[in-house]
MIDOSE-1310 file (N, C-alpha, C; in nm, 2 decimals, decimal comma, always signed):
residues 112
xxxx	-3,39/-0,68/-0,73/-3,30/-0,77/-0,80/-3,17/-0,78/-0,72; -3,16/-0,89/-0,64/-3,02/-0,89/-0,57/-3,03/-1,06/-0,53; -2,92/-1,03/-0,49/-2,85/-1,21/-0,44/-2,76/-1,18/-0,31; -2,82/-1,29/-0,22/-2,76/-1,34/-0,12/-2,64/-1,41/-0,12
xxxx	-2,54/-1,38/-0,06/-2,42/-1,46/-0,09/-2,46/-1,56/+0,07; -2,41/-1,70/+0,04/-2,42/-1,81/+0,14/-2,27/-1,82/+0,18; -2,24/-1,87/+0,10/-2,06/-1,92/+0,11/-2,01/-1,91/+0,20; -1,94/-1,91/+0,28/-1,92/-1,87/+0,38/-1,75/-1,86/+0,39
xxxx	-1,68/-1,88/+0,30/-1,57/-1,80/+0,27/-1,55/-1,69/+0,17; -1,71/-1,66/+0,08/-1,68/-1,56/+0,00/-1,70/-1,39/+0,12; -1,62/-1,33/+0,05/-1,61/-1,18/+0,11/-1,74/-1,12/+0,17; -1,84/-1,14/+0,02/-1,94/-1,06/+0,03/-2,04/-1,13/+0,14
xxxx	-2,05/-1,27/+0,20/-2,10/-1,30/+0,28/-2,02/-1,30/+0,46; -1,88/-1,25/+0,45/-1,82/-1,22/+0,51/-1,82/-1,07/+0,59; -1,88/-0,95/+0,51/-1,92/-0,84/+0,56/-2,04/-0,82/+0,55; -2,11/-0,92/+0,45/-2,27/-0,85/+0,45/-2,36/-0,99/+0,45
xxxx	-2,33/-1,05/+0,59/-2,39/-1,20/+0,61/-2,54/-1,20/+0,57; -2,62/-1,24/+0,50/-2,77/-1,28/+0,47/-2,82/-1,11/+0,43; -2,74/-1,02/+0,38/-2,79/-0,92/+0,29/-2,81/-0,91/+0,16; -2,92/-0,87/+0,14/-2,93/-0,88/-0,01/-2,85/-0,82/-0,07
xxxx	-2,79/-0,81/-0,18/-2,68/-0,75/-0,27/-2,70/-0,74/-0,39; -2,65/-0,66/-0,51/-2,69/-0,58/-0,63/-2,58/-0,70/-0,67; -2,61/-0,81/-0,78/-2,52/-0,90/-0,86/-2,39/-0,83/-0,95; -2,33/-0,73/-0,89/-2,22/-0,67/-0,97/-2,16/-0,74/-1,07
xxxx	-2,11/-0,85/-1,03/-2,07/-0,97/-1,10/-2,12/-0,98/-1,22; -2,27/-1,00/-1,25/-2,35/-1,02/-1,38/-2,29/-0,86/-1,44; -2,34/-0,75/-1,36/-2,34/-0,65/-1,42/-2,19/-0,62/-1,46; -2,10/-0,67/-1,44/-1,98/-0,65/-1,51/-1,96/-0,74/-1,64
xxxx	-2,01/-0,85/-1,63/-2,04/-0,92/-1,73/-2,10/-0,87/-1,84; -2,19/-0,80/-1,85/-2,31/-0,74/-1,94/-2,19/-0,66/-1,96; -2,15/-0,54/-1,91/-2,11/-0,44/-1,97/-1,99/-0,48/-2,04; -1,87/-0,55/-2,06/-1,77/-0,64/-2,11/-1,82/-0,68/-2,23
xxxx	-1,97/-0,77/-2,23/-2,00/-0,77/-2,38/-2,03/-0,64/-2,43; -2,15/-0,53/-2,41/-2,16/-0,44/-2,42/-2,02/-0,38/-2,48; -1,91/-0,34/-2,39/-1,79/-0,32/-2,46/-1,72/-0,34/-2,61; -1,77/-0,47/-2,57/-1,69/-0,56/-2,70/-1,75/-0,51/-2,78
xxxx	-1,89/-0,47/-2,81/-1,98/-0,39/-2,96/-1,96/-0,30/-2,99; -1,97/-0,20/-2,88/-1,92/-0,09/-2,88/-1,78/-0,08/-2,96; -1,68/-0,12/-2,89/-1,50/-0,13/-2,91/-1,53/-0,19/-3,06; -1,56/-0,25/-3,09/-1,59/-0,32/-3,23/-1,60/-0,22/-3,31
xxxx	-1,76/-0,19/-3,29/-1,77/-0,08/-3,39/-1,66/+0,02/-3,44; -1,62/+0,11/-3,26/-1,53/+0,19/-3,31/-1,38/+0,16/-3,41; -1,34/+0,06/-3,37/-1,27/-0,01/-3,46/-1,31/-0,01/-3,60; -1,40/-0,06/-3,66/-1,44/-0,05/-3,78/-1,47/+0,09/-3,86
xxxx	-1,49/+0,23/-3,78/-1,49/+0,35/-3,80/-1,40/+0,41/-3,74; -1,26/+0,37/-3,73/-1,19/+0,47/-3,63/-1,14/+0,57/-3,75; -1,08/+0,67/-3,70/-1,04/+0,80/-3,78/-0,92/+0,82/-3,75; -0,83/+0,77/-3,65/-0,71/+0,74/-3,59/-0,63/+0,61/-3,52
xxxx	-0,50/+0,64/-3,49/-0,47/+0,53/-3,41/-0,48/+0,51/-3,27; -0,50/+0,43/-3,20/-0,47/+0,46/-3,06/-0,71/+0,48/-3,02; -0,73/+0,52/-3,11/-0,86/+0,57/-3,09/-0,97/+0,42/-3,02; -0,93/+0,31/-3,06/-0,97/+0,24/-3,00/-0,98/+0,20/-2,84
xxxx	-0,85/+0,20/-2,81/-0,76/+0,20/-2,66/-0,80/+0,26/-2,57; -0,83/+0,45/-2,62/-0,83/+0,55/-2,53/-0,96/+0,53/-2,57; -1,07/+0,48/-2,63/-1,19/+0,48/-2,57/-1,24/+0,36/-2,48; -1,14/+0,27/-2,53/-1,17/+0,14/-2,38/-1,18/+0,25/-2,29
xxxx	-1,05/+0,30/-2,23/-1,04/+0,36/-2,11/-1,15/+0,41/-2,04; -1,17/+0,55/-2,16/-1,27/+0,57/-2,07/-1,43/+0,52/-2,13; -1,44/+0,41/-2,17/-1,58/+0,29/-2,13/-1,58/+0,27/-2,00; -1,43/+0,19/-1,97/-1,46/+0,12/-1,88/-1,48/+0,21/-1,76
xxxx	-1,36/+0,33/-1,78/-1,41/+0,39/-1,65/-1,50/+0,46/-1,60; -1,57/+0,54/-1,71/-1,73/+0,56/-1,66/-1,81/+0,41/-1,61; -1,81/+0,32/-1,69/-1,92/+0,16/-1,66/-1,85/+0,13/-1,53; -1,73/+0,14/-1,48/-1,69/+0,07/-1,39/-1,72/+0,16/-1,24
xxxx	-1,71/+0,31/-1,28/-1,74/+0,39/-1,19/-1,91/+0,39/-1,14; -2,00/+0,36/-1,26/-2,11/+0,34/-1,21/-2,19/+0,23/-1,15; -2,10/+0,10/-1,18/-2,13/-0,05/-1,12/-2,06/-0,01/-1,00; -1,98/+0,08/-0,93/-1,92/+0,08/-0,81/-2,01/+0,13/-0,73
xxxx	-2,05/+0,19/-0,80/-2,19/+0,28/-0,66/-2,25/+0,24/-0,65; -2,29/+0,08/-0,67/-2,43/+0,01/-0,64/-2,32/-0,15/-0,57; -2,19/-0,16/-0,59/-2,15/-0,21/-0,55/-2,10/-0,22/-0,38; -2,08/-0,10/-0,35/-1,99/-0,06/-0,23/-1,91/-0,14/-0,20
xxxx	-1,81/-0,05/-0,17/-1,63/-0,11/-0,10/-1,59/-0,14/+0,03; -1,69/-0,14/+0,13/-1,64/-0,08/+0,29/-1,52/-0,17/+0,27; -1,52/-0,30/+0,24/-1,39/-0,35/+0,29/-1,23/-0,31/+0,21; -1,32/-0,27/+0,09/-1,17/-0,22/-0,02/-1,11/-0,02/+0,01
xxxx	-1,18/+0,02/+0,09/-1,15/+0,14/+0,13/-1,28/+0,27/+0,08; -1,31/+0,35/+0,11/-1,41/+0,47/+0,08/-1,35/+0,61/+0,14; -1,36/+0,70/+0,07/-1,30/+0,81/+0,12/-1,41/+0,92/+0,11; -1,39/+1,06/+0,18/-1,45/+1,18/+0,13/-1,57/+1,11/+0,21
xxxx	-1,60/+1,09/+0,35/-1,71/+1,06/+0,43/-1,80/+0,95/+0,36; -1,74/+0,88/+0,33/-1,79/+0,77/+0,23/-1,90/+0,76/+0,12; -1,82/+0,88/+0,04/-1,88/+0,91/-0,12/-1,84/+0,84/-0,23; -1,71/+0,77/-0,21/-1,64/+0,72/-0,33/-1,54/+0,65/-0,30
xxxx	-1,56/+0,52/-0,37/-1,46/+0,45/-0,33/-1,35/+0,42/-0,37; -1,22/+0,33/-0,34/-1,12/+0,30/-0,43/-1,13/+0,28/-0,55; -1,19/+0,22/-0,59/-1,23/+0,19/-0,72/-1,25/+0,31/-0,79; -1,37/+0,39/-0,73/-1,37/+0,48/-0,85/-1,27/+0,62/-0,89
xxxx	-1,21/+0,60/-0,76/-1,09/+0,72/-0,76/-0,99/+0,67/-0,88; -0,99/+0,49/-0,90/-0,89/+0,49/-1,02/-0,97/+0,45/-1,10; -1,10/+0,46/-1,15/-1,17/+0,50/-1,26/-1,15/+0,56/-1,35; -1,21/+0,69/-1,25/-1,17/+0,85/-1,28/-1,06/+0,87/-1,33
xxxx	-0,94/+0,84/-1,30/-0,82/+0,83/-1,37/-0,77/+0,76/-1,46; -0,80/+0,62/-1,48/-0,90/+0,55/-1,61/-0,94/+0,68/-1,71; -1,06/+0,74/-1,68/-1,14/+0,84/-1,77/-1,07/+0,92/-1,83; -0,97/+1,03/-1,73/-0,93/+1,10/-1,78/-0,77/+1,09/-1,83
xxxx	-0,69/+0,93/-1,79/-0,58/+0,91/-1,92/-0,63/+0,88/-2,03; -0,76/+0,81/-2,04/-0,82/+0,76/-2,20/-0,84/+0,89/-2,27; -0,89/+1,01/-2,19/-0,94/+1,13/-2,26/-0,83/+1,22/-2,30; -0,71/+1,18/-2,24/-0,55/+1,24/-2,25/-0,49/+1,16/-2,38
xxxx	-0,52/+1,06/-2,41/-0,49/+0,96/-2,46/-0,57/+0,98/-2,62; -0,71/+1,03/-2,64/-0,76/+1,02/-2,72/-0,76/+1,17/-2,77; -0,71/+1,29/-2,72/-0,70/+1,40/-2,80/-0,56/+1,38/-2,85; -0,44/+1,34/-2,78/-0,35/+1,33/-2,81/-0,27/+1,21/-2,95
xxxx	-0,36/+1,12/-2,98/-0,33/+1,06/-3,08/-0,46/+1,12/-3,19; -0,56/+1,16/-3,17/-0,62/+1,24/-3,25/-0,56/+1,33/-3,34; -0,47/+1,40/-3,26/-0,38/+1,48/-3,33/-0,27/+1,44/-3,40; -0,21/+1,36/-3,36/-0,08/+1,28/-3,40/-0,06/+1,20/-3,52
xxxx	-0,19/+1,11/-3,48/-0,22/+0,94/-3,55/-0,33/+0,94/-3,66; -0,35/+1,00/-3,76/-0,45/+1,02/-3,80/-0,48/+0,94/-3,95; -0,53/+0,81/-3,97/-0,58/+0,70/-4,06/-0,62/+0,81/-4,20; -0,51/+0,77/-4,27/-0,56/+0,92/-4,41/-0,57/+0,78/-4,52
């Protein structure tokens, strides 16, 4: 399952001329609706405030950290011998302010 980029001013045909590629694109798409059901629901069951927010966070930054490894960044940077890229280093940080974020109004904010 992948797509050739032609264009010849888009990026991804710019560093990876006539390679096949993983449609990240779509696959951020899917997961954004995905989201929205998810985020929905919890909304409709939340137990606090803030509880919706801090679980976007960390949605997106797990979904985004896993569309990044099938993505690759050579041109957006990779670090750690090329394990991980920009992207997921601010994921991860993504994950764990949402996880900062959701014990902390858990405690605070609580829908009585």
């Amino acid at each position: 399952f992948a797509i050739i980029f032609t264009d010849p001013r888009s990026t991804a045909h710019h560093y990876y001329p006539g390679i096949p590629l993983h449609p990240t694109q779509i696959y951020f798409m899917i997961n954004a609706v995905l989201m929205f059901f998810i985020l929905q629901w919890i909304h409709n069951h939340r137990k606090f405030y803030g509880q919706v927010v801090s679980s976007f966070l960390m949605l997106y930054g797990v979904s985004r950290f896993l569309i990044e490894i099938l993505r690759g960044d050579a041109d957006r940077g990779v670090y750690f011998q090329d394990s991980i890229s920009t992207g997921q280093i601010v994921m991860a940080g993504f994950f764990v302010a949402g996880l900062a974020l959701y014990k902390w109004c858990q405690k605070r904010f609580p829908i009585t």
